[in-house]
N, C-alpha and C positions, 0 to 999 in steps of 0.2 A: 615272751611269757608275761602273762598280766601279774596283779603284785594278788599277794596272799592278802584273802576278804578278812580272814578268822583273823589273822594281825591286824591290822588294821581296826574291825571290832575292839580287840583287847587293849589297844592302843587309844581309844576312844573314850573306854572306860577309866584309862588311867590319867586322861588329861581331862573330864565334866565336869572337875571343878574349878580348873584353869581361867582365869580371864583372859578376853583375847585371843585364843587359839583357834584358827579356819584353818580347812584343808584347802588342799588346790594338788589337781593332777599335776604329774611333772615328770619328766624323764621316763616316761613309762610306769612308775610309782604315786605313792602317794605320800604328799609331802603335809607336814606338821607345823604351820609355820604358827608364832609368838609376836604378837606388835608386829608382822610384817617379814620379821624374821624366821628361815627355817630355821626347825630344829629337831626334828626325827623325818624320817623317811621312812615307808616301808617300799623296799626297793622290787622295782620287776624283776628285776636276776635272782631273787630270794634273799628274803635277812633282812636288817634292819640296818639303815646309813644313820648315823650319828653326828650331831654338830658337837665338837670337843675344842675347847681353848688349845690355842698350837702350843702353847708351854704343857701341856697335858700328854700329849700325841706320844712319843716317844715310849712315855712309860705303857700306854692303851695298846699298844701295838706289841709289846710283849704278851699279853694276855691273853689266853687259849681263846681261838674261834674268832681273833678280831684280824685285820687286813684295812691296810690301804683303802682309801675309795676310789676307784681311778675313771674315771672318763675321759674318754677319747686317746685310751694310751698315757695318759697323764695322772700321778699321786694329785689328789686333791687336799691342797691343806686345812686344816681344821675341821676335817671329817674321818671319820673310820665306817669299816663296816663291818659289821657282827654276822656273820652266818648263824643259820635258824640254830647251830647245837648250843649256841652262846644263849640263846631269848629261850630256852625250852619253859623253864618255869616262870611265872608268875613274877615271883623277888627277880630274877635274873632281868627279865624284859622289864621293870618297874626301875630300875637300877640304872640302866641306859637312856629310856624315856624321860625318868629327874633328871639327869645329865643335861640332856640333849636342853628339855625345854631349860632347865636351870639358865645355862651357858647364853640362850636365845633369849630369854628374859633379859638380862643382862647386858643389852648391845641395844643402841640408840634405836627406836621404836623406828617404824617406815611409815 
C-alpha cells in the first residue's frame, strides 16, 4: 500500500515554518525527519507513526486509536502509531506532528 499523498500534504503544511525539516522515503512511507532526526511518519499501512519520549509511551498508548509501532514482529520503542480515526481533524493531526517534531528537535542534530 503506498502512504496517503492527502497526509502527507497536511503534514507539510503543518511543519513550513520548521527549520530543518526534509523528507526522505522510508519503510514504504514517508518520513519527517528534524536535524537529521525522524519525527513523524506517514506510514504505508495507513496512520501516522510518531517519535514520543519512552518516559511518554505508556501513558500514549492508552489513548483511543494509538498502538505500538512494530516492525518486523517487534514493539518499536519510542514510537507509537495513530490510526487515520486518531488524525481525522485538523487539531487532532497538528497535536501529534508538535509531538512528534517537538521530541526530534530535541535529540542531538545528525
Amino acid at each position: 500500500m503506498a502512504y496517503d499523498e492527502k497526509l502527507a500534504d497536511e503534514i507539510r503544511e503543518l511543519v513550513a515554518a520548521e527549520r530543518g525539516v526534509e523528507e526522505k522515503r522510508m519503510f514504504g512511507g514517508l518520513a519527517f525527519l528534524v536535524n537529521g532526526n525522524m519525527s513523524v511518519a506517514v506510514s504505508g499501512q495507513g496512520g501516522l507513526l510518531v517519535r514520543v519520549p519512552a518516559v511518554d509511551l505508556d501513558n500514549l498508548l492508552r489513548r483511543a486509536h494509538v498502538s505500538p509501532m512494530v516492525m518486523a514482529g517487534r514493539d518499536v520503542r519510542g514510537w507509537v502509531r495513530v490510526d487515520v480515526a486518531g488524525i481525522r481533524t485538523k487539531r487532532q493531526l497538528q497535536g501529534w506532528v508538535t509531538r512528534g517534531v517537538g521530541y526530534a528537535r530535541s535529540l542531538p542534530a545528525k
